[in-house]
TORMAR-651075 format. One line per field, with one value per residue (C-alpha): x, y, z; residue number from 1. Coordinates in nm, 4 decimals. Example, Ala and Ser with C-alpha at 12.3 -4.5 7.8 and 13.67 -1.06 7.14 Angstrom:
2
X [1.2300  1.3670] $
Y [-0.4500  -0.1060] $
Z [0.7800  0.7140] $
num [1  2] $
REM end
This chain:
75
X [0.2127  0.1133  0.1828  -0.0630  -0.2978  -0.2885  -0.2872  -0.6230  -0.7619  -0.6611  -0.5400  -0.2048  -0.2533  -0.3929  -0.5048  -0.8121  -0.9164  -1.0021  -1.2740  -1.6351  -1.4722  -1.6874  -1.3830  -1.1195  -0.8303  -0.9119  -0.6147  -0.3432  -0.3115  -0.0039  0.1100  0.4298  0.5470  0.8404  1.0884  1.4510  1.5578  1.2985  0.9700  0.9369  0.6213  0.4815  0.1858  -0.0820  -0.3049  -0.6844  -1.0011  -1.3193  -1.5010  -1.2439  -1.1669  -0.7864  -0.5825  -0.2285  0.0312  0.3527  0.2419  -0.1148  -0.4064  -0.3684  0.0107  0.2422  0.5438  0.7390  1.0791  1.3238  1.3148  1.6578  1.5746  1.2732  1.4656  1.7280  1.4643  1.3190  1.5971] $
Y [-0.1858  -0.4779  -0.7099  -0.4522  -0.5107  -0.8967  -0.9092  -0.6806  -0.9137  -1.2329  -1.3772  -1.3475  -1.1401  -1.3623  -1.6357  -1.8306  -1.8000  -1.4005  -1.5179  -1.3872  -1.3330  -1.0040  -0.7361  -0.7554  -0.5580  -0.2958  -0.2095  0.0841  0.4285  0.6488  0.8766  1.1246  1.1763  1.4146  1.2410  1.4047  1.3046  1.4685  1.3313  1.0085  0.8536  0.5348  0.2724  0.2556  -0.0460  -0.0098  -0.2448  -0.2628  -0.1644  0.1265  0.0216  -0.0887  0.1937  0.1662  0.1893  0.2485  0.5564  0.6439  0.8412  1.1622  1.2333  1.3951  1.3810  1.0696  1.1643  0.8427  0.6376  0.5395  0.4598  0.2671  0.0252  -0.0346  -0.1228  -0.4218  -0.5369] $
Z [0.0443  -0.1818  0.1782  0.3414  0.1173  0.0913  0.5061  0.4713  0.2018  0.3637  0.0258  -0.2453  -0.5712  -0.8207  -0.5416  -0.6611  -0.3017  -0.3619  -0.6479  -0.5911  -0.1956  -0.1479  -0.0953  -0.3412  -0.5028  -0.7392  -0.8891  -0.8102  -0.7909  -0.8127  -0.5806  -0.5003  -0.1285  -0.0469  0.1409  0.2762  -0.0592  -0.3087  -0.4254  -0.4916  -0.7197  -0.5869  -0.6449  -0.3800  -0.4401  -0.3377  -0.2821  -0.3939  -0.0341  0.0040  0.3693  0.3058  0.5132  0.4531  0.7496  0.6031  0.4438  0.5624  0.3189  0.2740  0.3708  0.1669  0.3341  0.4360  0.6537  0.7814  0.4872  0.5502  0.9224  0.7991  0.5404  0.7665  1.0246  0.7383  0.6827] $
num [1  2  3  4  5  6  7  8  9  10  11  12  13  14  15  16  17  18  19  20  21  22  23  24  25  26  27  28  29  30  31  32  33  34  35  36  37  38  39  40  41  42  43  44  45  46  47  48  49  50  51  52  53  54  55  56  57  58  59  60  61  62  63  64  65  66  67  68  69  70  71  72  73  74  75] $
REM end
């Protein structure tokens, strides 16, 4: 999610290039999706406009089935 986030920004965390850039990151907040192997807790980072829409696990979903598919698939 934090590579989401920094191709939606357009800039690293920390980057001076994010300074007074308009949209920037505005910290984290946790969440817990069920998976095939029980619920997991993890760290969804946000941005100051609200527009950042995560892909690997979208807003709003609760359940996240294939996670073994889906690291085999990144790797």
């Amino acid at each position: 999610l934090e590579g989401e986030i920094t191709d939606h920004l357009g800039y690293d965390k920390h980057d001076p290039a994010g300074k007074n850039g308009g949209n920037s990151r505005n910290g984290n907040r946790a969440k817990t999706v069920l998976t095939d192997v029980g619920p997991v807790e993890i760290s969804v980072p946000r941005d100051r406009d609200g527009t950042f829409e995560p892909k690997i696990i979208k807003k709003r979903q609760k359940r996240l089935t294939g996670v073994d598919e889906m690291v085999i698939s990144l790797s």
